[in-house]
Every structure is written in C-alpha cells, then in structure tokens.
matplotlib code that plots the C-alpha trace (Angstrom):
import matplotlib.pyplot as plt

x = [0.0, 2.8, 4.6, 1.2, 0.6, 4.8, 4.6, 1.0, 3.1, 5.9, 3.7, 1.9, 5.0, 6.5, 3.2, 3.1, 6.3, 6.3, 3.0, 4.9, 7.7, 5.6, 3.8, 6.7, 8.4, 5.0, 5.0, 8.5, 7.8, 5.0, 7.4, 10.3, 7.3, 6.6, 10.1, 8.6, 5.9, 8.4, 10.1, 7.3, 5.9, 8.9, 8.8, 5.2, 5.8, 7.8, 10.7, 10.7, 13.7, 12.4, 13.5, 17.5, 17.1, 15.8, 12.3, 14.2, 16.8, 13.9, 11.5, 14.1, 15.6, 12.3, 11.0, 14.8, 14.6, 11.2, 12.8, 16.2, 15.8, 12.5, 14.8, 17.7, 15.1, 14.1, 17.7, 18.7, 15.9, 16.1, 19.6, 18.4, 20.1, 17.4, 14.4, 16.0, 16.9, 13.1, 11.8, 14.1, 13.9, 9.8, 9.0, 11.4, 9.3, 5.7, 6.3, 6.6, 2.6, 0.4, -2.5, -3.5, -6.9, -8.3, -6.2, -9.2, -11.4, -14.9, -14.1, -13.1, -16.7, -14.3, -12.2, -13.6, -11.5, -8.1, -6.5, -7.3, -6.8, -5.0, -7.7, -10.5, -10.8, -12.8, -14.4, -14.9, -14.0, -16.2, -18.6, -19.9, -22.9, -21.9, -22.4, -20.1, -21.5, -20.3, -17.6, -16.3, -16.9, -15.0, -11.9, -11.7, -11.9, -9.3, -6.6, -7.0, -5.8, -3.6, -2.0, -1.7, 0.5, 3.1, 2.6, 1.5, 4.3, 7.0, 4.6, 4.8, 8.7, 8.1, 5.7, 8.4, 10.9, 9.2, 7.5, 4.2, 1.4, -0.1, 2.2, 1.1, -2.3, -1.9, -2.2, -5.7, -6.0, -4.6, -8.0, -8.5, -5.5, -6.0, -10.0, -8.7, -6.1, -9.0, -10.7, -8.0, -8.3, -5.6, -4.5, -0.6, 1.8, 4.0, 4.0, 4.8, 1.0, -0.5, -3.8, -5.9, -3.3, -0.1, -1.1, -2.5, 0.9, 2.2, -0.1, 0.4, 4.4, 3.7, 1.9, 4.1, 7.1, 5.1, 3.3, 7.1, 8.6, 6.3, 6.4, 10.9, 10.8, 8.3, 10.4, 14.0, 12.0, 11.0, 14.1, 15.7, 13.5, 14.4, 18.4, 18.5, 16.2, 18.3, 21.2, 20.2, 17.5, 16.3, 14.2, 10.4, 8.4, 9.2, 9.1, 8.8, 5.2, 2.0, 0.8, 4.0, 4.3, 0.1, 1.4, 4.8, 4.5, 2.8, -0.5, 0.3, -2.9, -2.9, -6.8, -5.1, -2.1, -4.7, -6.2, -3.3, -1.8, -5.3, -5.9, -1.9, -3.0, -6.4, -4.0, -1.9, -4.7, -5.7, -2.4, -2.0, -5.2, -4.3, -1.2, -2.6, -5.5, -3.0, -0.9, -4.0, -4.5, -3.0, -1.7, -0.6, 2.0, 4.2, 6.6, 4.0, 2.3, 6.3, 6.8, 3.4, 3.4, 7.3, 6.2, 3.2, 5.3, 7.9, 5.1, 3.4, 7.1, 8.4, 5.0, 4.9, 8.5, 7.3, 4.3, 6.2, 8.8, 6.2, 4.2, 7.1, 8.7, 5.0, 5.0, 8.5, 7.7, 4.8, 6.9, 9.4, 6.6, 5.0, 8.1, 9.2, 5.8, 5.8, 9.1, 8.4, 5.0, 7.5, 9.9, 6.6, 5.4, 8.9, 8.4, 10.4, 12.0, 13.9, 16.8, 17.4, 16.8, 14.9, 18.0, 20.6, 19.0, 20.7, 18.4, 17.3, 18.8, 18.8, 22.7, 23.2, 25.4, 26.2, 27.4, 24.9, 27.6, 29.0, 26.1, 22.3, 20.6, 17.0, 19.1, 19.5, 22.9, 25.8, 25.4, 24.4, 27.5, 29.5, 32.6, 31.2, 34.1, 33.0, 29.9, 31.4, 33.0, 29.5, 28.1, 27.3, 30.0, 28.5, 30.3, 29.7, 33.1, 32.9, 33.1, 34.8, 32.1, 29.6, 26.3, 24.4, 26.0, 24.8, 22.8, 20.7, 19.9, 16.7, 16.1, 17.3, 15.4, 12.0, 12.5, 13.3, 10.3, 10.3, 14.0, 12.5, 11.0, 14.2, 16.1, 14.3, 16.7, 17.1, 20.7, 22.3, 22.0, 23.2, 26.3, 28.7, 30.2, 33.5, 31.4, 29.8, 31.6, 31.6, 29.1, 26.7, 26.9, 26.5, 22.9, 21.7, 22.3, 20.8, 17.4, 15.2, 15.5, 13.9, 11.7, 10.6, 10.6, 8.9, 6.2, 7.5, 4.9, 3.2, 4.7, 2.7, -0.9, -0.2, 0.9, -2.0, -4.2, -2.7, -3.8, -7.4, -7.8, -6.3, -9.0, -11.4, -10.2, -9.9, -13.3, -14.3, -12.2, -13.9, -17.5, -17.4, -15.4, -18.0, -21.0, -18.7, -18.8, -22.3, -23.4, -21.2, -21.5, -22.6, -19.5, -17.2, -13.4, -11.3, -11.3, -13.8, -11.4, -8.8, -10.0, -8.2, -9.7, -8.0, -9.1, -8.4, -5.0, -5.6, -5.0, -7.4, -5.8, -2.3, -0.2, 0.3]
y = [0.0, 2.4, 1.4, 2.0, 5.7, 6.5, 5.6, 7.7, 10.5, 10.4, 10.5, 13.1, 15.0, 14.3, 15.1, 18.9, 19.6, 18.3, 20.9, 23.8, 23.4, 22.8, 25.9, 27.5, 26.5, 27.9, 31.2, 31.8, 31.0, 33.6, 36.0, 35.2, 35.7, 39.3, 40.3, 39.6, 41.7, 44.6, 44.0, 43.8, 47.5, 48.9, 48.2, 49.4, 53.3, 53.1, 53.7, 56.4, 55.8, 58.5, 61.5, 59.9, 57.8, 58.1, 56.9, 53.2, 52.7, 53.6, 50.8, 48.5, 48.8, 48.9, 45.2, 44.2, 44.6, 42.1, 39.6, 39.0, 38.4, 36.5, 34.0, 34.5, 32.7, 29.7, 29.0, 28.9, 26.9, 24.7, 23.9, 24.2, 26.9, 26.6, 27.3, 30.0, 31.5, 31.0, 32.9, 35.9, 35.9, 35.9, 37.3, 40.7, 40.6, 39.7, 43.2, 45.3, 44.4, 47.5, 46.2, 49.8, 49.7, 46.5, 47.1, 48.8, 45.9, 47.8, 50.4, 53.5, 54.5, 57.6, 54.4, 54.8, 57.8, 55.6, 54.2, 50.5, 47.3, 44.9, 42.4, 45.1, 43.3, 40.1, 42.2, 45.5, 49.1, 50.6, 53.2, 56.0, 54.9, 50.9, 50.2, 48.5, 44.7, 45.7, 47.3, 44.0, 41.3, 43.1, 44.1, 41.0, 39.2, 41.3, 41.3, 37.5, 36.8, 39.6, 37.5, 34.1, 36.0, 36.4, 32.8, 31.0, 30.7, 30.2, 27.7, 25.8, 25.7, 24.5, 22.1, 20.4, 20.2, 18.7, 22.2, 21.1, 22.2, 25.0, 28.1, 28.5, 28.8, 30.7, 34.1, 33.7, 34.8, 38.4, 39.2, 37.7, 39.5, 42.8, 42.8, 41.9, 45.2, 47.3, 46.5, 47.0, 50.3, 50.4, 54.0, 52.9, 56.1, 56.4, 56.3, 52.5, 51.8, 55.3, 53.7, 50.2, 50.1, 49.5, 46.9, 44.9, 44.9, 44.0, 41.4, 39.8, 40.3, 37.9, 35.5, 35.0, 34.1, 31.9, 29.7, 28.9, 28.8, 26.1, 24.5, 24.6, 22.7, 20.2, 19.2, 19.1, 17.0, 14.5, 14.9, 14.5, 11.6, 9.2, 10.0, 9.3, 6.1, 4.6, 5.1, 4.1, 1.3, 4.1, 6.0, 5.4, 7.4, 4.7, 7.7, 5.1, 4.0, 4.7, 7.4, 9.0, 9.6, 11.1, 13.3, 15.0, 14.0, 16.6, 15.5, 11.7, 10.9, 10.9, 12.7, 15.4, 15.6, 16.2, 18.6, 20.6, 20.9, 22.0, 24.9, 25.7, 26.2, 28.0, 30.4, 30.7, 31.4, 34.3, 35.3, 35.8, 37.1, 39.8, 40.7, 41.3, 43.6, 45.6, 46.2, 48.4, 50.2, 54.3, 55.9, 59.2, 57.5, 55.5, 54.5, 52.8, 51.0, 50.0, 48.2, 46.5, 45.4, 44.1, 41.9, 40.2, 39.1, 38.1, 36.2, 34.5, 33.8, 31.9, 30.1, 29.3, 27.5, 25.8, 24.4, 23.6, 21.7, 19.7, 18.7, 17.9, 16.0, 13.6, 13.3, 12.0, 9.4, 8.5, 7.3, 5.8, 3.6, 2.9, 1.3, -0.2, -1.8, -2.7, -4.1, -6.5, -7.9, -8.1, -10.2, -12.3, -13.1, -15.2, -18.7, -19.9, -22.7, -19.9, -18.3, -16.0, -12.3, -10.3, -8.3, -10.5, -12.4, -12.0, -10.4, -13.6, -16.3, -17.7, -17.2, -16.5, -12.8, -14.1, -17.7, -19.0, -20.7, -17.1, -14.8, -14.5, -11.3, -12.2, -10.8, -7.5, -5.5, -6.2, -10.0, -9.8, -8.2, -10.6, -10.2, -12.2, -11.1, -7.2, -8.9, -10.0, -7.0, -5.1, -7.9, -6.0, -7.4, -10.1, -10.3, -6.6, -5.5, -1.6, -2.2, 0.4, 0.2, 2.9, 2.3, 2.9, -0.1, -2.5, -4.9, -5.0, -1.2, -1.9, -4.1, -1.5, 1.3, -0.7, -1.5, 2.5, 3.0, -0.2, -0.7, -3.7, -5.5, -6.8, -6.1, -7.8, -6.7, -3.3, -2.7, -5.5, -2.7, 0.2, 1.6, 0.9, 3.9, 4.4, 5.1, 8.3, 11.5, 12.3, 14.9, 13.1, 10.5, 12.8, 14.0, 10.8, 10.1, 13.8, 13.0, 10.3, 13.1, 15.9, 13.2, 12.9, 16.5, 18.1, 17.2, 18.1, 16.9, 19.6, 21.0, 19.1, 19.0, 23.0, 23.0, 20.9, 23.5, 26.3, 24.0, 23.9, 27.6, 27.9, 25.7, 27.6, 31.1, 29.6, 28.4, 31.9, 33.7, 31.9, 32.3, 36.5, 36.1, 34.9, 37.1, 40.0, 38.9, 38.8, 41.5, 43.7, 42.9, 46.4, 48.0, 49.5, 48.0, 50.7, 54.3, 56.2, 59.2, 56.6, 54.4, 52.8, 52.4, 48.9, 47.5, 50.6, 51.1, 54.6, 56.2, 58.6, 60.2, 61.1, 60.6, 64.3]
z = [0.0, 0.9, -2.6, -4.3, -3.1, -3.5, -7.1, -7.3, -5.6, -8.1, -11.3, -9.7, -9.0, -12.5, -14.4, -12.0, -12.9, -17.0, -17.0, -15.7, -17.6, -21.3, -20.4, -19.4, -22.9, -24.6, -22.7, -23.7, -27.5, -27.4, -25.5, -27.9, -31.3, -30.1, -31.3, -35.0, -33.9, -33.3, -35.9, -37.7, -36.3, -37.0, -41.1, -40.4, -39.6, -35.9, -37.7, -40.2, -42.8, -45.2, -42.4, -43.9, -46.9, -50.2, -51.3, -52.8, -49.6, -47.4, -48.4, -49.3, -45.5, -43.8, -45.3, -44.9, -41.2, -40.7, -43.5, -42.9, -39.0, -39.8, -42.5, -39.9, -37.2, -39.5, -40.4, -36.7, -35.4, -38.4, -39.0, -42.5, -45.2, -47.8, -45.8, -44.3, -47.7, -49.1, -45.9, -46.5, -50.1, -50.4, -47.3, -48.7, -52.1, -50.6, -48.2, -51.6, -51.7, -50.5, -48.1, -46.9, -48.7, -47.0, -43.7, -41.4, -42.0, -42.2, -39.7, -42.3, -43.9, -46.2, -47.7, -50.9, -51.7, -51.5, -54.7, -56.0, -54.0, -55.7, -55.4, -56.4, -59.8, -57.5, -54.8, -56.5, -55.1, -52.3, -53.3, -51.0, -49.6, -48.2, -44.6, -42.2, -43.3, -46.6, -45.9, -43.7, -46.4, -49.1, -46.9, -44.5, -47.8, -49.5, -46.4, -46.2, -50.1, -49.3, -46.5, -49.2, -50.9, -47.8, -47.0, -49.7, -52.3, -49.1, -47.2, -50.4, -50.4, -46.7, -47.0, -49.2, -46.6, -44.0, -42.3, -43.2, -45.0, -42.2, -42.9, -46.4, -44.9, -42.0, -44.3, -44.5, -40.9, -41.6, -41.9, -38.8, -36.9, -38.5, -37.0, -33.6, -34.0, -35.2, -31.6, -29.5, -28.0, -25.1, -23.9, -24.3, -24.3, -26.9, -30.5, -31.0, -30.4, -31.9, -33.0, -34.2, -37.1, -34.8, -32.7, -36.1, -37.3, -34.2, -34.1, -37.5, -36.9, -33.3, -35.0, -38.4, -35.9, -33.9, -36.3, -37.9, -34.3, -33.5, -37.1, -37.0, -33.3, -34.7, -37.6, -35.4, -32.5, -35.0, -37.1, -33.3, -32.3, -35.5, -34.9, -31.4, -32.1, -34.4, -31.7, -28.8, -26.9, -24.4, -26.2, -25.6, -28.5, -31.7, -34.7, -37.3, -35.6, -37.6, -35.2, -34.2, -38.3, -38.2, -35.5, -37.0, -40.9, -43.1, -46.3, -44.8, -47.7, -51.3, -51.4, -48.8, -51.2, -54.2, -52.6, -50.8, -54.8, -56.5, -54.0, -54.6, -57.9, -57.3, -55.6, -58.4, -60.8, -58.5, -58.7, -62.5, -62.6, -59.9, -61.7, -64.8, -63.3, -61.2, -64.4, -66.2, -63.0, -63.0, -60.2, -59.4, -57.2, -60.1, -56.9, -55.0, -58.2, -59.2, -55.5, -55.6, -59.0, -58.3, -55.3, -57.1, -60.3, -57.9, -55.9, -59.2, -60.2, -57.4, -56.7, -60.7, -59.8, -56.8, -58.5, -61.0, -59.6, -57.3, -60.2, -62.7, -60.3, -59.6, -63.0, -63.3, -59.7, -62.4, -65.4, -63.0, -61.1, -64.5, -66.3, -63.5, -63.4, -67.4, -67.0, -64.1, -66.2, -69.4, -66.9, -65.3, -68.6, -69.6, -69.4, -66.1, -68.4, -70.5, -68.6, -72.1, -72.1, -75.3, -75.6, -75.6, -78.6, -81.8, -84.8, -86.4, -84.5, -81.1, -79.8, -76.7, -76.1, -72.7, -71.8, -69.3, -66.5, -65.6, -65.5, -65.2, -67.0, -65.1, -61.9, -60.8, -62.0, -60.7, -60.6, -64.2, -65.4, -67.5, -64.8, -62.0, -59.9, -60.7, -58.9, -56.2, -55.1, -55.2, -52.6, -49.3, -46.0, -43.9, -41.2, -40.6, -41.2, -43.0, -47.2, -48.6, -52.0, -52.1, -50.6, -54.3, -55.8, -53.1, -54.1, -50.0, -50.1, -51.6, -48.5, -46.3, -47.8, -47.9, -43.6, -42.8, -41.5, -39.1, -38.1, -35.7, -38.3, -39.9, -36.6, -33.6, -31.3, -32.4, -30.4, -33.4, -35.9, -33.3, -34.1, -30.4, -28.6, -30.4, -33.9, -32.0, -31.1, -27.4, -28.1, -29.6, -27.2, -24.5, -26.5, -26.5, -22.8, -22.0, -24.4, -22.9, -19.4, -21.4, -22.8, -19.4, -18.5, -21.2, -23.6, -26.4, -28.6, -27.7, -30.6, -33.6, -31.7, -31.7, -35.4, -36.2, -34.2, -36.1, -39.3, -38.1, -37.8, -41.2, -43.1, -41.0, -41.9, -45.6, -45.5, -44.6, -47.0, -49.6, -48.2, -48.1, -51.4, -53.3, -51.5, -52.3, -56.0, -56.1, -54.0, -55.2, -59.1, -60.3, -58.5, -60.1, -60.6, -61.6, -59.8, -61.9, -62.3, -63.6, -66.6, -69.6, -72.6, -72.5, -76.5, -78.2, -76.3, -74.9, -71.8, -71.4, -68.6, -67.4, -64.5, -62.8]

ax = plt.figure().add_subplot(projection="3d")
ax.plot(x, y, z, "-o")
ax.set_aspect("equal")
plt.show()
C-alpha cells in the first residue's frame, strides 16, 4: 500500500512539474514571437527611414529589417540553409505588396477615396454609400488573399521540406488579426501603439514568428526523435510507428495531397489574374504601383517554380513507377523454363550474347554483369566489417530502404544494428544520454498537436475567405473595378488620362 501511493506520488509529481515546464516552454515562445511583432511594427511606420534615406533605400531597409531576422530565425531553429533563404527571399518581395486599402477591416466609412486594392478586380472598389456589413466582407476578404500572398508561395517551399502544409495557410488569418487590431483600443503612451493600425501589425508580426517557431521545433523534435532512435534502446516514442508519423508527418494521404496541390493552384490562378488587373491600374504614385506590382510578379514567379517543380517531379515518380511496373510484367510473362533475355538475342537467331555458366541477365545488375568477380566486389559485408564500395552499388539497399520506416522489423533486437560507442563522437553521445530526461521533462509533442491546431484555424479562416469572397462577387457585381477618375480604354489602347 505504501509502494502504491509512492509511485502515485511520483507520477503526480512528475506530471506537476512536466506541466509547468511545457507551459513554461509555450509562454517563452510567445514571449520570444513578439520580437517579430516589433520587428514587424517597425517596417510598419515606428521607424521612419524616409527623415534619412531616399524613397528606394527607405522601403528597401524597412521590409529588410522584418525579413532578414525572420529568414535569420528559421535558419537557426532549423539547421536548414534553404528554408531560411526562401523565408528571406519571399518574405522581402511579398512586403513590396500594399495592403493599406483593405487594412481597417470595415471600420473606415471615407475608404472609398483611397487608390485601387490589388484584389478590387474580385471584390470591387467601395462606393460612398456601403455600410459597415459591406464594408467588412469586401476588406476581411481582400486582407486574407492579401496574406496568401506572404505565405503561400514560401509555405509551399516548406511544405516540401518537412515544415508542413499549415504556414502556407496561415495568411488567410490576416483578416483575422488585423480585426482583432482594429478592436483593441488600449490607452498605451507612446507612439509604438498610436492607433488600431499598430497593434495589427504588431499582431500579424507575433503570429508570423510563432506559427514557424512552432512549425521549425516540430520538424528538429521529430528529425531529433528518428536520430536518437536509431542510436540508442532508451528512447520510448518509436518515430517510425503509424501514429508518431500522423502526428509529425505533413498531407500523410494521397486525397489530402490532391487537394493541398489543386488549392496551390487556385492560388496561383488568383495570382495571375491579380497581376494582370494591377498592371492596367493608374496611379498618381508611379513608386508605389512599381513596388506592388514588383512583389506580385515576384510572388506569381516563385509560386509558378514551386508548382512547377512539385508537379514535374510527380510526373516524373509517375513514369518511373510505370516502367518499373511494365518491365516487371514483361519479366513475369517469360516462361520460367527460358533463362534468355529479349536483348541478348541475336536479330534472327537464337545465340546466346552471354554464356549461361558465368552470368544470369533475369538478376539484378551487378550479378548480371559478364565479370562475376566485378559482382562480387559489389556484394554488401556479412560479417559486418565496413566495405569500402559505395552504398548505391549495393545490391541490399533496396532491402534497407523498404525497412526505414520499421528498423524492428528486420532487426528484432534493435541494439544489433546500433552503431557501439567508439562510432559516436563524445558529443553526440552525451545528447543521446541527456534525451530520454527531457523526454521525461517536457512534452514536447506539444509541438505538432499546436501546429496541427494552427492547421485547423487555417482551413477555417480559408473556408471563410472563400464564403465572403463569393457574396462579395455577387453583392457587389454592379460596382465599379477601376477608380472612376482613372480608366483605360484597354481595346483601343488609350490612356485617357495622365499621370500628374
């Protein structure tokens, strides 16, 4: 009895203290997010680089400062040099994209007077006389697409590294973010937070770093998880089990895959047809329509490569699968008496180009290669002495590729295929004695329920996106898409005005 309620005592003690310190981690990741949002406010207006710079170094400084530390953060948490880059890179050119005409989300009746959205071509400009329901569906609409094209085209580039699918989603909450900004009237002194539009930014700046905070330390735990497994007996999580892969893996479906791509390419489509209505738009301001314009090509462009590259290379897993599959029916359709291959007949007559007592062409290369001692020095070691022959010409890779997922499987005792202490530097041996203890600590899978959390809200906010989308199309049909003092007399090539 007194064994019973010491062990009840312990877990009690160790699930207190494993709470405390998971929402301890937690609170310091939101802590350590609100320096995007500052960085993030000062791009916005804190900081005004125009009272020293020119028009060009200004801008270029101001978006440099929220993308280079924000690609700066991915790389460091990531340990990865190309998802850093894409961050920086896309991040810099998708902050060249104006948002002030959708920003107040309803709340600015006079809006009507500012130059064209970029997405007016969809939901129409405002007119005079539209109330605040009107007013909301049009520019939460607009300041959603306008936050796929931060995340969209880099989410993409994620998703393919392993950072999953919810970043290139999560820009459909700007609408969200930016209407919990316009209702937050604080009395704060000083001119960080001078009105509804400063604590937006510093909002959408928070939540940018969080979400790929929180998507970084769920790839390195699992990335962490299948190292240390493969090293050592003590771990407890098995990352190679069906629902440890659910958890941390990103589109683990083919239908989710399907559909993840299609709405990559909706996106795209709303892209092109973005750019191509911003083009015939005139502006007073030929600076500000230059910067905008540059970060949608620049955002169709690098999505365009993504999509491109994702689908090329399906295509190309396609062709592979399919002549791998025609050429093992051409193989099972030989009679099993005939040990003679098609293509080492003779045109017209039966000789063999191979003599039969050294090789066999129905096996795989190497032992089909006419030097059967070529083929010999390609067999993998078994007595598990270290061959000096490149991994890609053994013939058991295939075997040890198709049992990644399951080391067990072909290793019932899983310490057989563990590499002994000598093989591992003193530093990672010390990491793999220090990881089953914050194993036990912390609960660190934490990490993908919150990313998959941060998915949910995205659908969600998609779902909603698309709703007021379309009853902005069709309540707002008769509307007008250009500025009425602007038009362009677009099939007889005239401008009927000119820029002043």
């Amino acid at each position: 009895m007194d064994n019973g309620m010491a062990l009840r005592e312990k877990a009690a003690f160790i699930f207190i203290v494993r709470l405390n310190l998971t929402l301890g981690i937690l609170i310091a990741i939101i802590g350590f997010a609100g320096l995007g949002g500052f960085l993030n406010r000062c791009r916005g207006g804190f900081i005004n680089f125009g009272e020293f710079l020119d028009y060009w170094p200004a801008h270029i400084l101001s978006r440099q400062i929220f993308s280079f530390f924000t690609g700066l953060l991915v790389l460091i948490l990531s340990f990865r040099w190309r998802a850093g880059l894409v961050v920086w890179l896309l991040t810099q050119w998708s902050l060249f994209v104006g948002w002030g005409t959708y920003m107040n989300i309803g709340s600015a009746p006079g809006n009507y007077e500012s130059r064209e959205g970029i997405f007016d071509w969809l939901l129409r400009r405002q007119e005079e006389d539209w109330n605040y329901t009107h007013r909301f569906a049009r520019e939460y609409s607009g300041m959603c697409l306008r936050g796929l094209v931060w995340t969209a085209p880099q989410g993409y580039a994620l998703q393919q590294l392993g950072f999953g699918w919810q970043y290139s989603l999560t820009g459909s909450l700007m609408g969200a973010v930016y209407f919990a900004g316009s209702k937050s009237h604080f009395n704060v002194s000083g001119n960080f937070f001078n009105g509804t539009i400063s604590f937006s930014e510093f909002y959408w700046g928070t939540w940018v770093w969080f979400v790929l905070i929180i998507s970084c330390l769920t790839q390195v735990v699992y990335s962490t998880r299948k190292w240390v497994y493969s090293r050592s007996t003590s771990v407890i999580h098995n990352p190679y089990l069906r629902w440890e892969r659910l958890k941390y893996e990103s589109l683990n479906y083919s239908i989710s895959q399907v559909l993840y791509n299609l709405f990559m390419v909706a996106v795209w489509l709303v892209f092109a047809a973005t750019c191509v209505f911003y083009s015939l738009i005139v502006q007073t301001d030929i600076r500000n329509k230059g910067q905008t314009f540059f970060g949608l090509f620049m955002s169709l462009v690098s999505l365009t490569f993504f999509i491109a590259f994702v689908w090329g290379m399906a295509y190309t897993r396609w062709i592979f699968k399919k002549s791998r599959r025609d050429q093992v029916e051409h193989i099972s359709r030989k009679p099993h008496s005939s040990r003679m291959n098609d293509i080492d007949r003779l045109e017209g007559g039966g000789n063999l180009l191979y003599d039969p007592g050294e090789t066999d062409p129905l096996l795989p290369w190497p032992y089909s290669h006419p030097d059967k001692v070529f083929a010999e020095r390609r067999r993998s070691p078994t007595d598990g002495s270290r061959s000096s022959t490149p991994l890609s010409y053994s013939p058991s890779l295939v075997h040890l590729r198709g049992t990644q997922h399951n080391p067990n499987k072909s290793f019932p005792a899983r310490q057989q295929s563990l590499p002994v202490r000598q093989q591992l530097s003193s530093s990672a041996y010390a990491f793999i004695l220090i990881w089953p203890t914050i194993e036990k600590w912390v609960c660190l899978d934490m990490f993908p329920w919150i990313r998959h959390l941060i998915g949910l809200l995205s659908i969600f906010s998609t779902i909603m996106m698309i709703v007021l989308c379309c009853i902005a199309v069709i309540v707002d049909m008769g509307a007008p898409t250009f500025d009425p003092q602007y038009y362009v007399c677009v099939n007889n090539s005239v401008w009927n005005n000119t820029y002043t």
